[in-house]
N, C-alpha and C positions, 0 to 999 in steps of 0.2 A: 444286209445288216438290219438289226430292228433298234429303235427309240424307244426312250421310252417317257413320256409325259405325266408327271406326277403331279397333282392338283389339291392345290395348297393355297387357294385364297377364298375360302368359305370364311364368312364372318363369325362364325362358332359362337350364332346366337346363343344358341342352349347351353352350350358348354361355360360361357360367360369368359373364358380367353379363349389364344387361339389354339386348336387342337394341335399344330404342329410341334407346337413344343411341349405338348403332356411329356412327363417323364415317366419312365419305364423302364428299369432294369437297369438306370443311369444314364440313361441315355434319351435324349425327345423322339418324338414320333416320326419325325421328319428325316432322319439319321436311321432310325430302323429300317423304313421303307428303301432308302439310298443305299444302305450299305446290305441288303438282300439282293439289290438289283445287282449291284456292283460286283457279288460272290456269284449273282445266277450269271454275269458275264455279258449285260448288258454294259455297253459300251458310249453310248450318246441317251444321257440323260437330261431333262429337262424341266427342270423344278419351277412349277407357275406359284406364282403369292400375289396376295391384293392388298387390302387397305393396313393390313400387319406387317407389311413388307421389310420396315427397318427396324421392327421388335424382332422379327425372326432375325433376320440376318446379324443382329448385334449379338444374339445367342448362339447360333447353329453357324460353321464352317464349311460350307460347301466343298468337297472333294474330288472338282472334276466335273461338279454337279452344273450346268447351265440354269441362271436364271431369266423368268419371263417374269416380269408385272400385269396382271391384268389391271385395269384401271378403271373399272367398271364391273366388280365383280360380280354385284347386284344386278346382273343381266342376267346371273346361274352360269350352272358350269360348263355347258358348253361356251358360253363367253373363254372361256379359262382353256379350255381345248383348243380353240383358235389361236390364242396366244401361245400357248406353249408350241402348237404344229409351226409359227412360223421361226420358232428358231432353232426345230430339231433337224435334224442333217437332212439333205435335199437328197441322200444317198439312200435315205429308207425304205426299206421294203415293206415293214412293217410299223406302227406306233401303238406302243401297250399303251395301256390308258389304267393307270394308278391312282389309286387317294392314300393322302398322307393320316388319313388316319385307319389305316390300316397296317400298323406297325407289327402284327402279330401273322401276317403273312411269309411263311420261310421262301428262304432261296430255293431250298428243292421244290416249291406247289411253284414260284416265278419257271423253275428251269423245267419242270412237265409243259406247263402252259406252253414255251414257246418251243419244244420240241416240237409238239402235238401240231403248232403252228407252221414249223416249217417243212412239215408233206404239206401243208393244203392255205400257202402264202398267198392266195387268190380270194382265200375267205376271213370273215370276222370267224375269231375266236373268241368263244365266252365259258368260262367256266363253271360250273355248276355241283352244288350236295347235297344231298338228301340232310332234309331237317326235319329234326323226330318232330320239334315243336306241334307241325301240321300236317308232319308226315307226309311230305310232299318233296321235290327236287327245285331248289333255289338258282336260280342266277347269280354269278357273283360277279367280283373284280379280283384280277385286271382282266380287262377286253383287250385284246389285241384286232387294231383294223389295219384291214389292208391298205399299201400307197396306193392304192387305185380310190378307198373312198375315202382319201384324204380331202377333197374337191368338193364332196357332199358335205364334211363339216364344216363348209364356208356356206355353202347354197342354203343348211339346215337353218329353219325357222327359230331362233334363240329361246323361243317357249315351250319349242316340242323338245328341244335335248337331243342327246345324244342317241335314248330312243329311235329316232325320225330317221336315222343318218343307217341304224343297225336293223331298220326292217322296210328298209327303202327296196324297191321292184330291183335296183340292180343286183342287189346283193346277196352276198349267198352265207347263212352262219352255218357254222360249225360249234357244238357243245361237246367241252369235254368234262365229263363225271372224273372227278377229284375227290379224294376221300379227304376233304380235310375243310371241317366249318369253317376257318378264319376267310376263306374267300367271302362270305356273306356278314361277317361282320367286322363294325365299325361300332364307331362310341362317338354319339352324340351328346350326352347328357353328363353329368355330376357321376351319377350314378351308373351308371356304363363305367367310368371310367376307374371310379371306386374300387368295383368289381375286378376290376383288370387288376389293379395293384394289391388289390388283397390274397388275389389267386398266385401271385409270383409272378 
């Protein structure tokens, strides 16, 4: 079975509240990403939040959804990873690794990703698209890592990220080319976010 950890306690400096509950299409961001998961048929979710903790939750209804607090989120996000891995199923084979602000992610780019994932459940999966921007191919979200380097994102140095944990000697990744930008983007800004709701 795979988990999936979606990471929801960034202090949305930029943003100036929190990104989980931007609205979009009627719905907050935070609900987007869940209810993708939930159609792509992931099964053991696990919603991390930090110092917004009881703003979200007095908004957003969790569906199933497990939450973590990190309590310390100012440590970055792999602080936020940690917490959420300790209360996704111990049954995992895998743990996607989601941001809630990436509500514009469909359940079909979640349901490639983890098909693609389950021939080669041994390795990090990371997604990837070609962006005209620089005309180059981008990495994106979600990563899917394996329960084998669940152990590394405890050992992992809290400055180096998640980075350290996905190009560590044991591991092995795996890219899969997606035709679809939303994997590389997110909205950090006023203006990111504008953009989204102006576009539909």
């Amino acid at each position: 079975m795979l988990s999936a950890v979606i990471l929801a306690a960034g202090d949305s400096s930029r943003m100036g509240r929190p990104k989980a509950l931007l609205e979009w299409r009627g719905l907050p961001f935070i609900e987007h990403v869940c209810a993708a998961l939930r159609k792509a048929g992931v099964e053991d979710r696990v919603v991390v939040l930090g110092k917004s903790s009881a703003e979200i939750l007095a908004a957003w209804h969790p569906a199933g959804e497990k939450v973590a607090v990190n309590v310390k989120p100012e440590n970055g996000q792999l602080s936020s990873l940690k917490a959420g891995l300790l209360d996704a199923s111990p049954a995992a084979e895998g743990y996607m690794v989601c941001l809630a602000d990436q509500p514009t992610v469909p359940a079909d780019t979640y349901k490639k990703i983890i098909a693609f994932w389950s021939e080669r459940k041994d390795q990090v999966v990371i997604p990837k698209t070609f962006r005209a921007l620089d005309s180059r191919f981008k990495r994106g979200h979600p990563v899917i890592l394996p329960a084998s380097a669940r152990a590394l994102c405890f050992e992992a140095p809290l400055e180096k990220g998640l980075h350290w944990v996905t190009h560590h000697s044991s591991v092995q990744v795996a890219d899969l080319e997606v035709k679809d930008p939303e994997v590389i983007r997110d909205f950090d800004t006023p203006e990111d976010y504008e953009a989204l709701v102006k576009a539909g």
